[in-house]
N, C-alpha and C positions, 0 to 999 in steps of 0.2 A: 863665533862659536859658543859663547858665555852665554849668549843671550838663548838659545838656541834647548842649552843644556837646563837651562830654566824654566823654559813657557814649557817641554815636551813632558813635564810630572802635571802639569794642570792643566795641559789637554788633554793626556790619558786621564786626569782625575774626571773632566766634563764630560769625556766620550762615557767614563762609568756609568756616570749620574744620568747622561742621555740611553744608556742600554738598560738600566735599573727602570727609568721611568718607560721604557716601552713594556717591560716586562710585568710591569706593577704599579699600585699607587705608591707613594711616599707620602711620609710628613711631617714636620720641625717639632720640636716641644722643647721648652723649655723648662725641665725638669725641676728645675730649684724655685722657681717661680709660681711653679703649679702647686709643691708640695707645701710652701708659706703660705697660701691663698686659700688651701682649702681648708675648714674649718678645722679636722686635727691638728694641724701646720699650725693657725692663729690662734688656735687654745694655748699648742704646746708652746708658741712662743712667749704666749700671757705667764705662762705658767713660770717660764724662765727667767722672765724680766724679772716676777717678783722673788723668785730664789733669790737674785742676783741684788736685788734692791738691796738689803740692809748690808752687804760687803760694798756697795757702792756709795752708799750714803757715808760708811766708815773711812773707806779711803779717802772721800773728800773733807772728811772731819780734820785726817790727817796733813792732808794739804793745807786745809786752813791753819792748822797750827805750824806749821812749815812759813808760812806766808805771816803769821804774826810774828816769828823771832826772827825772820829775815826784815821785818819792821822794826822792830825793834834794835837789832843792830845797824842796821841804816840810822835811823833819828839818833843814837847814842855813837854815831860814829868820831864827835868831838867831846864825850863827857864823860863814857866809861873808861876805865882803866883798861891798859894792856890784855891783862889776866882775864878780867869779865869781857872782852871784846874776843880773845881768845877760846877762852870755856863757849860761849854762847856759839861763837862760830862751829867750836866742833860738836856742838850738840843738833847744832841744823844740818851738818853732813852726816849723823848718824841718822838722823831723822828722814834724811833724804834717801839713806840708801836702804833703809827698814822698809819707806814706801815704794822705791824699786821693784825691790822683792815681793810685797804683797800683791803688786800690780801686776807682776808679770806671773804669779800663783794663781792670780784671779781670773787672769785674761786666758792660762793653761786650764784651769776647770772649766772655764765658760765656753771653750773650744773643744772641748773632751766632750759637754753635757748637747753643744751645736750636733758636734759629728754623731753623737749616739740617736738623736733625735733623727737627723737625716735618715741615717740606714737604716730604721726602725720603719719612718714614713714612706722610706723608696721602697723596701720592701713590699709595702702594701700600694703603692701608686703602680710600679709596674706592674701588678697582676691586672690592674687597672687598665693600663698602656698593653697590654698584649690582648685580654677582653676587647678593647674598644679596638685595635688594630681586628682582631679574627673577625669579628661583627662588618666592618665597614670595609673588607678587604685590603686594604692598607701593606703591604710588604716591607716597607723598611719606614721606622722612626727616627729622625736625628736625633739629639738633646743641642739646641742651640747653646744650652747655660754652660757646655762644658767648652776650654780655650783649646782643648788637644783638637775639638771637631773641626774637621774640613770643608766648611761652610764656605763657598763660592757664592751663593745667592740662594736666597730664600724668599717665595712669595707670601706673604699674609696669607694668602686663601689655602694654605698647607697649614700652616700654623695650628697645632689639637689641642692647644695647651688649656685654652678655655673650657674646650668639651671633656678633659680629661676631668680639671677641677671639680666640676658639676659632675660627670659620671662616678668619681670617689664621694664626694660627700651625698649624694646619692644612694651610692652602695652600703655606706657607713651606717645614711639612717634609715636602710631598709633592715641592716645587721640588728638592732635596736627593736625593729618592731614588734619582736615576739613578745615581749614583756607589755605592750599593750594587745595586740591578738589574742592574749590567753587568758583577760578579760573579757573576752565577747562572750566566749558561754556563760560567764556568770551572769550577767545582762540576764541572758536567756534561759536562765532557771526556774523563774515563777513564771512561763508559760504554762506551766501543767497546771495551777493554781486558776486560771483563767479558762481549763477547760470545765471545770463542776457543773456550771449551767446546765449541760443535759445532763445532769442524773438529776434535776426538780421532778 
């Protein structure tokens, strides 16, 4: 009966998928994947890395000096006194739980500055993902990257994730083109200049 009450949620879920696909196309995307790949995505993530550099270079500063006095009372573990083997000891437990805290500050902004980044670029990718769905008839998209989605099987020949990428950065640098478009007429100014010949 166990077995029974288990397979009968993922036949009803197949029979979906087989009424969904008579009704319509479908197709996978991997959402998280599309939005790092396409060129906003790999700017904004340049862009992040190097925010993030100089608080990274610091914390490992910190580690380094963490690792020099934990040296140093290892090799002086037969030569210092009591007191200095003491003192030093609890100067590398402060030191350890100061970098704690930085590191789990750092890892909360960098996750803060990830998620903003995301909803900012999903915003603009699914207007993408609904365009490219109304154009190619399409009726239902998965997001493969999400673990909540009820993914049974997926073929590669469904997968839009590529043509999404290329349709956003696409879209992006046609957004851009006015600012070279609205140089053409300048080009085309001293035509008048070129017409004088008939009044000789």
């Amino acid at each position: 009966m166990k077995s029974k009450v288990f397979v009968w949620p993922v036949l009803a879920l197949a029979l979906a998928w087989t009424a969904q696909a008579q009704q319509g196309k479908f197709a996978i995307i991997n959402v998280q994947r599309a939005i790092i790949s396409t060129k906003d995505g790999q700017k904004a993530a340049a862009e992040l890395n190097a925010k993030t550099a100089p608080k990274k270079r610091e914390l490992e500063q910190k580690q380094n000096d963490i690792n020099s006095l934990q040296d140093q009372l290892n090799k002086g573990a037969n030569t210092l006194s009591d007191a200095a083997k003491s003192k030093l000891y609890t100067t590398i437990e402060d030191k350890k739980k100061s970098l704690q805290r930085d590191v789990e500050d750092a890892q909360a902004d960098l996750e803060a500055d990830q998620q903003r980044l995301l909803q900012e670029l999903g915003q603009k990718i699914l207007a993408v993902i609904e365009k490219y769905s109304r154009d190619n008839g399409i009726t239902m998209v998965v997001d493969v990257s999400s673990p909540q989605t009820p993914v049974l099987y997926a073929s590669p020949s469904i997968d839009i994730t590529k043509e999404i990428i290329e349709l956003y950065d696409k879209s992006t640098a046609s957004a851009s083109a006015p600012s070279s478009g609205s140089a053409k007429p300048a080009t085309s100014a001293p035509k008048p200049a070129a017409s004088k010949p008939p009044g000789k």
